[in-house]
py3Dmol code that shows the C-alpha trace and the ligand (Angstrom):
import py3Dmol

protein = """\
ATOM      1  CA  UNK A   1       0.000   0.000   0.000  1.00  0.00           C
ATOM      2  CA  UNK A   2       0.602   3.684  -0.182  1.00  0.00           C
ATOM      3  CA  UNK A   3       2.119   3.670   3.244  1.00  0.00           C
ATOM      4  CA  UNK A   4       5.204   0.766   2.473  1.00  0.00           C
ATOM      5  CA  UNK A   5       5.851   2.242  -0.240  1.00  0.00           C
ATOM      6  CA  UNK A   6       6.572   6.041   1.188  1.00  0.00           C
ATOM      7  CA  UNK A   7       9.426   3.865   3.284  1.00  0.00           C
ATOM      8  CA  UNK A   8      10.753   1.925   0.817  1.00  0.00           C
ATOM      9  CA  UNK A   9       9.461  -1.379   3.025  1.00  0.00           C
ATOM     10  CA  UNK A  10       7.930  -3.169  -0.580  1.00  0.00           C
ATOM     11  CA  UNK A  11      11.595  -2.948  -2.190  1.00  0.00           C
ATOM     12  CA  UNK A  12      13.189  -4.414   1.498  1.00  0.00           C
ATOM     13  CA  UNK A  13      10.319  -7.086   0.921  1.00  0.00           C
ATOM     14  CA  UNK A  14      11.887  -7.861  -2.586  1.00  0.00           C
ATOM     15  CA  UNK A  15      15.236  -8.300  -1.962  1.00  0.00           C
ATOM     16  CA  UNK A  16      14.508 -10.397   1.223  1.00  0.00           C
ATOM     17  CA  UNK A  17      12.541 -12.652  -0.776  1.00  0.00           C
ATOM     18  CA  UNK A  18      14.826 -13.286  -3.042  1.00  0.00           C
ATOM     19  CA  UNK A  19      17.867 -13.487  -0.557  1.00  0.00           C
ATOM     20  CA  UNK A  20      16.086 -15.912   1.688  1.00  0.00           C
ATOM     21  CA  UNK A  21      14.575 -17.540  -1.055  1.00  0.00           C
ATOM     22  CA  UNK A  22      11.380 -17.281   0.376  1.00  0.00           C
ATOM     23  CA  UNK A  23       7.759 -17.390  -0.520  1.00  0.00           C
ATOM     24  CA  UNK A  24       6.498 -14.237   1.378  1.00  0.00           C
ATOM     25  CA  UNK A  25       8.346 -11.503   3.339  1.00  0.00           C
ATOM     26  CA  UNK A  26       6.494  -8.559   4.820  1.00  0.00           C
ATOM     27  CA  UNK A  27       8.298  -6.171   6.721  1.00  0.00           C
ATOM     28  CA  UNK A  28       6.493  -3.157   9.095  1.00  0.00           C
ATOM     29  CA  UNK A  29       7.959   0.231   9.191  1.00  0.00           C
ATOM     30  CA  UNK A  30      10.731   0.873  12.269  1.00  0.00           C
ATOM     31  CA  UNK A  31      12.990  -1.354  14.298  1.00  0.00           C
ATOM     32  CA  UNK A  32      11.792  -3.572  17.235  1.00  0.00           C
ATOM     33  CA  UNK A  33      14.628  -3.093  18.872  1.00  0.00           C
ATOM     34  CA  UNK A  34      14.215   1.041  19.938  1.00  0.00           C
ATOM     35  CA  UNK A  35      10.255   1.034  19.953  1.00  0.00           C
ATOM     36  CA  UNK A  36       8.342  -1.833  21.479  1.00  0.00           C
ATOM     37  CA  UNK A  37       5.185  -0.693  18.948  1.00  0.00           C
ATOM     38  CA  UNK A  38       6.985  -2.440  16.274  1.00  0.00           C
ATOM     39  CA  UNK A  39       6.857  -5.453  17.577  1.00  0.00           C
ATOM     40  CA  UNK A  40       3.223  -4.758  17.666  1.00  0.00           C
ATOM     41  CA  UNK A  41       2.726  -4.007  14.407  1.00  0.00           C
ATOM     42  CA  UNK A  42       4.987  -7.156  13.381  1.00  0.00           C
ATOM     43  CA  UNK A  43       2.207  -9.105  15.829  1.00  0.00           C
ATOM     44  CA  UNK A  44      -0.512  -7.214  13.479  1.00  0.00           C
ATOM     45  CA  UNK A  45       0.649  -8.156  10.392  1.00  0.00           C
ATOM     46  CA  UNK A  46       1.274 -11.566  10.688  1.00  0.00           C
ATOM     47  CA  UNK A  47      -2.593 -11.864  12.299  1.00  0.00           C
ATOM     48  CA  UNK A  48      -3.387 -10.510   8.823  1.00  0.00           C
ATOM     49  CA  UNK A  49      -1.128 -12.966   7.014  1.00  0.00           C
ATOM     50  CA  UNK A  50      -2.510 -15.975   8.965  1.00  0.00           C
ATOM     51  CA  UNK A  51      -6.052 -14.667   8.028  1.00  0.00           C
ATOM     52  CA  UNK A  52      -5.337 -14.988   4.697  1.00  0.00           C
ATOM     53  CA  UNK A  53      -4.064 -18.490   4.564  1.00  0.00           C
ATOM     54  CA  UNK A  54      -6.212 -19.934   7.465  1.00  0.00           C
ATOM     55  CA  UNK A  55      -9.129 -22.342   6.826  1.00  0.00           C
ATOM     56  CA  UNK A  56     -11.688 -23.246   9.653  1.00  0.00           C
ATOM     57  CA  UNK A  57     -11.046 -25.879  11.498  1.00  0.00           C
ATOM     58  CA  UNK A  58      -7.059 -25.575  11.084  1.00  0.00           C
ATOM     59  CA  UNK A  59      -4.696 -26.835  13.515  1.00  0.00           C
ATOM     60  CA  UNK A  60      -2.060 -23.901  14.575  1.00  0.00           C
ATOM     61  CA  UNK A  61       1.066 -24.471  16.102  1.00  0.00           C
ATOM     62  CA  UNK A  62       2.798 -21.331  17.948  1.00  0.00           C
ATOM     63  CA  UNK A  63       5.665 -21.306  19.930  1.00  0.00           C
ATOM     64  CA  UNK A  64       6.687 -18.897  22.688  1.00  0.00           C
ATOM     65  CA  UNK A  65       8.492 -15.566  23.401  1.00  0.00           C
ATOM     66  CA  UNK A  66       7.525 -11.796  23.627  1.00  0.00           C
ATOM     67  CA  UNK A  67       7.220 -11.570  19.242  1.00  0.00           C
ATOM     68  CA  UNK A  68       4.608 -14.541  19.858  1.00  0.00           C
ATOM     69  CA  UNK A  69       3.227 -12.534  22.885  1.00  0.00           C
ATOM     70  CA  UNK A  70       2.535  -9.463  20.455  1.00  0.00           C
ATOM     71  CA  UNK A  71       1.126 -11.493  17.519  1.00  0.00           C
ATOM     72  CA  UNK A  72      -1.579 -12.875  20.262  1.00  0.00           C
ATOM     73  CA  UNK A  73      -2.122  -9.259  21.505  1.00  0.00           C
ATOM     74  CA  UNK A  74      -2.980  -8.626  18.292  1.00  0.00           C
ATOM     75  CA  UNK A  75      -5.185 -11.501  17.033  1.00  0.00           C
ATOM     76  CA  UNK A  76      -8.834 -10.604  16.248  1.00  0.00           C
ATOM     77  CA  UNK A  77     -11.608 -12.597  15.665  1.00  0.00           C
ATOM     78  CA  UNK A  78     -12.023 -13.459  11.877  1.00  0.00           C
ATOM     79  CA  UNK A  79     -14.346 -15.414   9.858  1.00  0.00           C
ATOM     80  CA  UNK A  80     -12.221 -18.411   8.909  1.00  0.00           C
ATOM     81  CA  UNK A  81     -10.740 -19.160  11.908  1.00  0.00           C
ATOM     82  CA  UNK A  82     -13.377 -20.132  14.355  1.00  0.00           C
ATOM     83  CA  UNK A  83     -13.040 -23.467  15.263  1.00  0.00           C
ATOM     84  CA  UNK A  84      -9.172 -23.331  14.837  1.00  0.00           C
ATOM     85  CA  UNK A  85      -7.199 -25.187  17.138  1.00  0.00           C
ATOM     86  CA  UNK A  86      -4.130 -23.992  18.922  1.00  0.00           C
ATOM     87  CA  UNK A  87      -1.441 -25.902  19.931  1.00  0.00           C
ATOM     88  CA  UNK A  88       2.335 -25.474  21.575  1.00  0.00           C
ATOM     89  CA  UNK A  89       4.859 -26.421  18.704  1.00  0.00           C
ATOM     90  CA  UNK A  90       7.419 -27.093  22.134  1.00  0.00           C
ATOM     91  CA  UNK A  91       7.338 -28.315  25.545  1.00  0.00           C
ATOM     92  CA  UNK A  92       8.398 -25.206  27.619  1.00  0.00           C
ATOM     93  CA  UNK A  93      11.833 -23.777  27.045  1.00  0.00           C
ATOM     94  CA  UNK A  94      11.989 -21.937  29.952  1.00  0.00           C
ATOM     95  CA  UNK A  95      10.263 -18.404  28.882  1.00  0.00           C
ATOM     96  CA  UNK A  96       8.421 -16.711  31.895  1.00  0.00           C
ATOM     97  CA  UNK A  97       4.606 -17.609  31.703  1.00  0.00           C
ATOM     98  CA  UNK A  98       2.953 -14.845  29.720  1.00  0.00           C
ATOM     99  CA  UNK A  99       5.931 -15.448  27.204  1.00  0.00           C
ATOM    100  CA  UNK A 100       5.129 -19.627  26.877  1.00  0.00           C
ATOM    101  CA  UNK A 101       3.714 -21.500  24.246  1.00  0.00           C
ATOM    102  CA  UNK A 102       0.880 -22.439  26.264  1.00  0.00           C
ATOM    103  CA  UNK A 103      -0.345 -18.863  27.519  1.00  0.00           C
ATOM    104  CA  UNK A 104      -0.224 -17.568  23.594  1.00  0.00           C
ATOM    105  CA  UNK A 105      -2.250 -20.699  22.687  1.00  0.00           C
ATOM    106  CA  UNK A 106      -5.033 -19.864  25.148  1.00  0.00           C
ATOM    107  CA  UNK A 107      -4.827 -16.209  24.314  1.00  0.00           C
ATOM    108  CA  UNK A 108      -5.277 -16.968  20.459  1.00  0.00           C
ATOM    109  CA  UNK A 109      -7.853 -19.243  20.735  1.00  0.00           C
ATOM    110  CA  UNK A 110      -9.680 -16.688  23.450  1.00  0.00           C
ATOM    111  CA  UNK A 111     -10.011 -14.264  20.753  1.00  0.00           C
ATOM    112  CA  UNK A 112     -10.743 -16.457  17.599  1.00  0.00           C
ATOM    113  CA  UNK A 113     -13.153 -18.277  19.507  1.00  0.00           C
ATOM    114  CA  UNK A 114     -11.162 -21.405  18.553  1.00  0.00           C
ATOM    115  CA  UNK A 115      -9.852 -24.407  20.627  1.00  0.00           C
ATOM    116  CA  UNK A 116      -6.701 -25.360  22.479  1.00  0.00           C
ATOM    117  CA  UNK A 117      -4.312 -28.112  23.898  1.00  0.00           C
ATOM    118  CA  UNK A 118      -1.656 -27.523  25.762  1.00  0.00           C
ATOM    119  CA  UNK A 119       1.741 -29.680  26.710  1.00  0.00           C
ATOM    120  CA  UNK A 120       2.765 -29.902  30.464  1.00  0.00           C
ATOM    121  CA  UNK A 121       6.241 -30.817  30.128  1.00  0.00           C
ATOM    122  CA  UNK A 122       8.654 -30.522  33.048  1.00  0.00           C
ATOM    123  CA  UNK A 123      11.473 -28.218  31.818  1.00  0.00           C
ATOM    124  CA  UNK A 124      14.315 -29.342  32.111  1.00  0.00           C
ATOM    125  CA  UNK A 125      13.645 -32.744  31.999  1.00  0.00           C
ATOM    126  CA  UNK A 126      16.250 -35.585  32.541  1.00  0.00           C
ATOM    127  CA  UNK A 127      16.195 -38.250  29.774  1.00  0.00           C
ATOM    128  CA  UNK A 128      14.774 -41.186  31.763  1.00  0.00           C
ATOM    129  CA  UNK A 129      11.668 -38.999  31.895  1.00  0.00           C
ATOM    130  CA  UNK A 130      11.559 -37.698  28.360  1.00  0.00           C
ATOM    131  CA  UNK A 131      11.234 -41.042  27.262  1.00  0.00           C
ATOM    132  CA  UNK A 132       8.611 -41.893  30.062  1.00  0.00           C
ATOM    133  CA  UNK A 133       6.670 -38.614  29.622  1.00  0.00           C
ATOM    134  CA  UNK A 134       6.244 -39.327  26.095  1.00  0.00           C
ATOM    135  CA  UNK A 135       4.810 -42.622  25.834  1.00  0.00           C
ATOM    136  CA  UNK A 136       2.047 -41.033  28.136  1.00  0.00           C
ATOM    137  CA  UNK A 137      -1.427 -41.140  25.664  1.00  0.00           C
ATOM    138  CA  UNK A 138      -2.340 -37.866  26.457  1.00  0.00           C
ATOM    139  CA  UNK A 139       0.964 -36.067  25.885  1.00  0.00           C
ATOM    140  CA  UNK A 140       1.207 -38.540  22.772  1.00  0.00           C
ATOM    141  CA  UNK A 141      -2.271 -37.370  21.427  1.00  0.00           C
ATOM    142  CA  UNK A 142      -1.207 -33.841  21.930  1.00  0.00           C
ATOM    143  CA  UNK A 143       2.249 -34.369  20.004  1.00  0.00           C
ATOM    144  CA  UNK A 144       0.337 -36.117  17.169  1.00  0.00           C
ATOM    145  CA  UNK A 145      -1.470 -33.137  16.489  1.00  0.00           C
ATOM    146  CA  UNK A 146       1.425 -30.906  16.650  1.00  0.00           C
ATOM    147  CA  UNK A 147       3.628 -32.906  14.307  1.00  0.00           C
ATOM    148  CA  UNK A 148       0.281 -33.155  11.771  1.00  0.00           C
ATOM    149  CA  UNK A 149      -0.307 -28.909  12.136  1.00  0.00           C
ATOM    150  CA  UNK A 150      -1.324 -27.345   8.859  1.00  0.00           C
ATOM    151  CA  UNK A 151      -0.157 -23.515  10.280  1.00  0.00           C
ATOM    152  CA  UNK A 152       3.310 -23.255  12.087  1.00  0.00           C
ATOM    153  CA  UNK A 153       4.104 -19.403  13.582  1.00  0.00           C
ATOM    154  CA  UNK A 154       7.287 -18.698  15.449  1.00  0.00           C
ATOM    155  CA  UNK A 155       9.833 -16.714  16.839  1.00  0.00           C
ATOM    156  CA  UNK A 156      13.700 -16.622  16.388  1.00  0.00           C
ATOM    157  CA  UNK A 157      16.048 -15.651  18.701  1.00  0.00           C
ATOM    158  CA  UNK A 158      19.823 -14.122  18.977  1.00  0.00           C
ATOM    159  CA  UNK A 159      21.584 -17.370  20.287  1.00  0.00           C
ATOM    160  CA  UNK A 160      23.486 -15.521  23.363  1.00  0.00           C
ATOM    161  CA  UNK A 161      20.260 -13.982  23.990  1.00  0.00           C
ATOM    162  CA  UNK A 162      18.072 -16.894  24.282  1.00  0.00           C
ATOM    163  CA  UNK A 163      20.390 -19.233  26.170  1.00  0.00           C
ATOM    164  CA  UNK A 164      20.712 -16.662  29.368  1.00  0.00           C
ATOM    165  CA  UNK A 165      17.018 -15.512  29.381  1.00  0.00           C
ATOM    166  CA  UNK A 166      16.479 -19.549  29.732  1.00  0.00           C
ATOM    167  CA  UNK A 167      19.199 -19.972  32.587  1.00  0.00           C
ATOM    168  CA  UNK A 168      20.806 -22.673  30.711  1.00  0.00           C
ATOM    169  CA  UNK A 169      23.486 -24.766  32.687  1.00  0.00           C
ATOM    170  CA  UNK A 170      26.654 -23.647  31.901  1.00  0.00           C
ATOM    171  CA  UNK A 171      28.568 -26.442  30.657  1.00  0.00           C
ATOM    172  CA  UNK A 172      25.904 -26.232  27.436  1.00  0.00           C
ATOM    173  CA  UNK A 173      25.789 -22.667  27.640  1.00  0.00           C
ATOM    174  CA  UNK A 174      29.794 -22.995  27.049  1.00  0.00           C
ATOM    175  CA  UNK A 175      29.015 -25.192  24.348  1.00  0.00           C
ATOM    176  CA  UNK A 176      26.330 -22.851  22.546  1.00  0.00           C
ATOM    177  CA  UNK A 177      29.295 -20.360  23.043  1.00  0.00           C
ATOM    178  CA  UNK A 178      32.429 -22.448  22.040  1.00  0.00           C
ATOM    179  CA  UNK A 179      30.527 -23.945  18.223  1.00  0.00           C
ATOM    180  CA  UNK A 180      29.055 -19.851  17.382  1.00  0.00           C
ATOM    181  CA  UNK A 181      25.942 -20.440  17.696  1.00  0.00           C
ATOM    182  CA  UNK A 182      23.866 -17.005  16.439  1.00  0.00           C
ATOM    183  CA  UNK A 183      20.228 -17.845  16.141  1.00  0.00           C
ATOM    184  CA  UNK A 184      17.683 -20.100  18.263  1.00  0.00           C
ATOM    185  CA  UNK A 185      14.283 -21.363  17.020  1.00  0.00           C
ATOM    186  CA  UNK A 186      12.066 -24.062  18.626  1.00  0.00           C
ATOM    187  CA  UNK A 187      14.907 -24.780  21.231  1.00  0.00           C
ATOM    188  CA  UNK A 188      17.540 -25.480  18.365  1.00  0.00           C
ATOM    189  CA  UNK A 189      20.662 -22.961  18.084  1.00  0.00           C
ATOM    190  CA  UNK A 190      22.279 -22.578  14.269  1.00  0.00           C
ATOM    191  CA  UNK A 191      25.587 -21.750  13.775  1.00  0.00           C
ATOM    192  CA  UNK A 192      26.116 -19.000  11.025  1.00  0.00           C
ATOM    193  CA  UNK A 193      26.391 -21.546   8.093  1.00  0.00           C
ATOM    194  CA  UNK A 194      22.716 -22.839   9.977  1.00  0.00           C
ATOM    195  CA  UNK A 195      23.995 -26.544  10.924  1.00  0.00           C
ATOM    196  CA  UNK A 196      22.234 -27.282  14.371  1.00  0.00           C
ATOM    197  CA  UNK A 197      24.968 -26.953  17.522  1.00  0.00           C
ATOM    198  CA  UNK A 198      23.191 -27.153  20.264  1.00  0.00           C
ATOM    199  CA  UNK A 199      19.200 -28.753  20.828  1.00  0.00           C
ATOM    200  CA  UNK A 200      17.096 -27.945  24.105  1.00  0.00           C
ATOM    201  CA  UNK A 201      15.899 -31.586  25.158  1.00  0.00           C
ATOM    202  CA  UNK A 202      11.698 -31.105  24.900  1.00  0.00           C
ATOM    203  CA  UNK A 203       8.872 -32.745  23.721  1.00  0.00           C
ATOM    204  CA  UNK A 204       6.894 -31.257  20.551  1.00  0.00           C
ATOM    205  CA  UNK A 205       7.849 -30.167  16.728  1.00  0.00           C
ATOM    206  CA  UNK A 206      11.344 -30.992  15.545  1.00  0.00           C
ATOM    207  CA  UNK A 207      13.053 -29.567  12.706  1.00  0.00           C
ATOM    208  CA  UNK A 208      12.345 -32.257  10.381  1.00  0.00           C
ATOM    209  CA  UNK A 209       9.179 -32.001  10.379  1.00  0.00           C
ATOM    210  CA  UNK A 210       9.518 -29.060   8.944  1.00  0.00           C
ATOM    211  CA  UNK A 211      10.248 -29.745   5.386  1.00  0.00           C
ATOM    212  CA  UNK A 212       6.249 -30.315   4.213  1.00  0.00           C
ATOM    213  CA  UNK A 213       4.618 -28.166   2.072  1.00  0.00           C
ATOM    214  CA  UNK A 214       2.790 -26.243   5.031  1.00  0.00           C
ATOM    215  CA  UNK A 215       2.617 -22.588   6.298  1.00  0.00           C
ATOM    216  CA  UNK A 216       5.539 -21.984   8.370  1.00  0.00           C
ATOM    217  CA  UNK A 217       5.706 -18.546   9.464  1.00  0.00           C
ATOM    218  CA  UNK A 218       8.787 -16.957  11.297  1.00  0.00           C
ATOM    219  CA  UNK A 219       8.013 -13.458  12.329  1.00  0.00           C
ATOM    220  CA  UNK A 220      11.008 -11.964  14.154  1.00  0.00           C
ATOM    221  CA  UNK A 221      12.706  -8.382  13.799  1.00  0.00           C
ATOM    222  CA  UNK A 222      14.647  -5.998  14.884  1.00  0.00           C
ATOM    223  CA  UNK A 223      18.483  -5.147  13.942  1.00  0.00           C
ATOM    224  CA  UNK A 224      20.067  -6.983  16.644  1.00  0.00           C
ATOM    225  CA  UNK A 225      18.332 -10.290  14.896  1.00  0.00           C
ATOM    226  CA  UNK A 226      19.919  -9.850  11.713  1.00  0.00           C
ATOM    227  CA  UNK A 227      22.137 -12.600  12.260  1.00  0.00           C
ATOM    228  CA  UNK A 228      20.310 -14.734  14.338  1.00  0.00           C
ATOM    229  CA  UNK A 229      17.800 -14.577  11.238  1.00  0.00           C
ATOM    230  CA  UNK A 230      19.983 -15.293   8.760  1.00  0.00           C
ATOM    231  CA  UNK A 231      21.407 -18.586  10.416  1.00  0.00           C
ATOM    232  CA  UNK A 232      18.313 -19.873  11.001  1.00  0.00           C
ATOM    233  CA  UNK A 233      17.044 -19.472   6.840  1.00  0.00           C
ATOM    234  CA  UNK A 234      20.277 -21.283   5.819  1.00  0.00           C
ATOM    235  CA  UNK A 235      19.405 -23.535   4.708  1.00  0.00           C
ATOM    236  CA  UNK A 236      15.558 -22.289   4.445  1.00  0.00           C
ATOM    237  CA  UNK A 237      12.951 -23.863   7.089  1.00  0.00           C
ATOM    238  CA  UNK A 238      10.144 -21.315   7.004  1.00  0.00           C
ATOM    239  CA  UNK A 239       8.662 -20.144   3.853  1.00  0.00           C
ATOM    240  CA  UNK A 240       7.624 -17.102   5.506  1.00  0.00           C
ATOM    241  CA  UNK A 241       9.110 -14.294   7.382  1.00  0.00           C
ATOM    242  CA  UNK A 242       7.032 -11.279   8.959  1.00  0.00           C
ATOM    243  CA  UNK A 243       9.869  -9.052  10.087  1.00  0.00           C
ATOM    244  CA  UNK A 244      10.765  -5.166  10.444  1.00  0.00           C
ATOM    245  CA  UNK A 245      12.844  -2.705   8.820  1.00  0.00           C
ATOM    246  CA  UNK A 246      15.714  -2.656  11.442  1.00  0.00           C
ATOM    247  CA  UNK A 247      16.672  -6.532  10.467  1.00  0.00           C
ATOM    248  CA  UNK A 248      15.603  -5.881   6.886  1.00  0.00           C
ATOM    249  CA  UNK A 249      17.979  -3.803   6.109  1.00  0.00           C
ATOM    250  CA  UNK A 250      20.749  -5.366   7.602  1.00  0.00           C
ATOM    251  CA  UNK A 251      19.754  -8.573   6.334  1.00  0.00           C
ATOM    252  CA  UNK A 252      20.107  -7.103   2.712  1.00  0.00           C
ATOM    253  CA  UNK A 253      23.252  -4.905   3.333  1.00  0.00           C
ATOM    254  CA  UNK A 254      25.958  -7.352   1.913  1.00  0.00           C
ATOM    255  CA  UNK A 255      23.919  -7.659  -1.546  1.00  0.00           C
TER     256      UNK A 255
END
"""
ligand_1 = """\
16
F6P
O 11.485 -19.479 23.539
C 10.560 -19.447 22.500
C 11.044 -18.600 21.345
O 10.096 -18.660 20.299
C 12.419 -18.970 20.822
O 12.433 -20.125 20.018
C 12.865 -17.704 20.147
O 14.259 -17.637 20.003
C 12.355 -16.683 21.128
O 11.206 -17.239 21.742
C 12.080 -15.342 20.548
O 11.721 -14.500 21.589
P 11.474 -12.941 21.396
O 10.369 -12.797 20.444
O 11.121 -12.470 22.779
O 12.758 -12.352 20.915
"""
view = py3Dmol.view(width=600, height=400)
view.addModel(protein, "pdb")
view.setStyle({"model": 0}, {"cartoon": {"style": "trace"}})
view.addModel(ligand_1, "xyz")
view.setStyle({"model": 1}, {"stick": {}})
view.zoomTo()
view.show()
């Protein structure tokens, strides 16, 4: 509209596409990180773009974090969406309530009038009870419907970032450290060249499944992401990206 292209956000959109090799990009105005109303308006336009692509009675997998917390504040009720139902992608990966899987789950489906299910996962969990915890047929009926999702939104996060906001022990948090890790999404951290160095042991989505021709929708901004962005779409594991000018234009500046 009128609006992008007074700030030059459609030709950002462009280039990102291209660059990430990508099937949509939409970037908002500003930079997340020095006004937190980006991040709203990020949250606002991927409500729109899930609108769009969103058939009743879709299964919606979100994961956690404040850019998830603004796309709930944002959701709306839309015709199209009712009987949606809302699920954690993750177990928890140690984000404070209002900023877990869960909590956006119940928001969204609050406002959408939709449905929920949510995953109570111990976090961290030892091994032993990983594998007990997910033989249980509620947690396995849950997990089924995760890994069988037809919408996938999430977050990505600076590496460095994520690991301290979720306490990690310090022997991995050396680890995350000593292989680069830059960028964290669904409780996996990517090195620059995007190989996995470091997983968060939890129950849910994994990487692989992934690759299927689904929505997956990574909405994440703000210069200080740049990076953290780029590792994680190399290779590509969204087809989306809802992001802001701040990590748009750093994203693009080596082109
Ligand atoms: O912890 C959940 C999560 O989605 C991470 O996978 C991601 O790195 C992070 O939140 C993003 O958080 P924020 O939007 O607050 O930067």
């Amino acid at each position: 509209d009128y609006m992008k292209e007074l700030a030059g956000v459609q030709v950002l959109e462009n280039r990102l596409r291209e660059k990430l090799k990508l099937d949509s990009v939409i970037v908002v105005p500003g930079d997340s990180d020095q006004h937190g109303w980006v991040k709203q308006e990020m949250g606002k336009s991927c409500v729109s773009y899930m609108q769009s692509v969103s058939d009743p009675g879709q299964t919606i997998a979100v994961t956690g974090g404040t850019t998830m917390a603004a796309v709930a504040s944002q959701m709306t009720p839309y015709s199209g969406m009712e009987d949606s139902l809302f699920v954690p992608a993750r177990g928890g990966l140690g984000e404070r309530v209002e900023h877990q899987a869960n909590t956006i789950c119940v928001e969204m489906a609050r406002k959408v009038m939709g449905n929920y299910r949510l995953l109570y996962v111990p976090d961290p969990i030892s091994e032993e009870s990983y594998q007990t915890i997910i033989e249980e047929p509620s947690v396995k009926e849950v997990l089924g419907i995760i890994r069988s999702s037809d919408i996938i939104v999430h977050g990505i996060g600076d590496a460095i970032t994520m690991a301290e906001r979720r306490k990690t022990p310090d022997d991995q948090l050396e680890n995350i450290k000593h292989n680069h890790a830059v960028g964290e999404a669904f409780g996996y951290y990517f090195n620059q060249n995007g190989e996995v160095v470091h997983k968060v042991r939890t129950v849910g989505l994994q990487l692989e499944d992934l690759q299927t021709d689904r929505q997956v929708i990574a909405v994440a901004g703000g210069r200080s992401k740049a990076d953290a962005i780029a590792s994680y779409f190399r290779p590509g594991k969204s087809n989306v990206l809802i992001t802001d000018e701040g990590a748009a234009k750093e994203l693009i500046r080596d082109t």
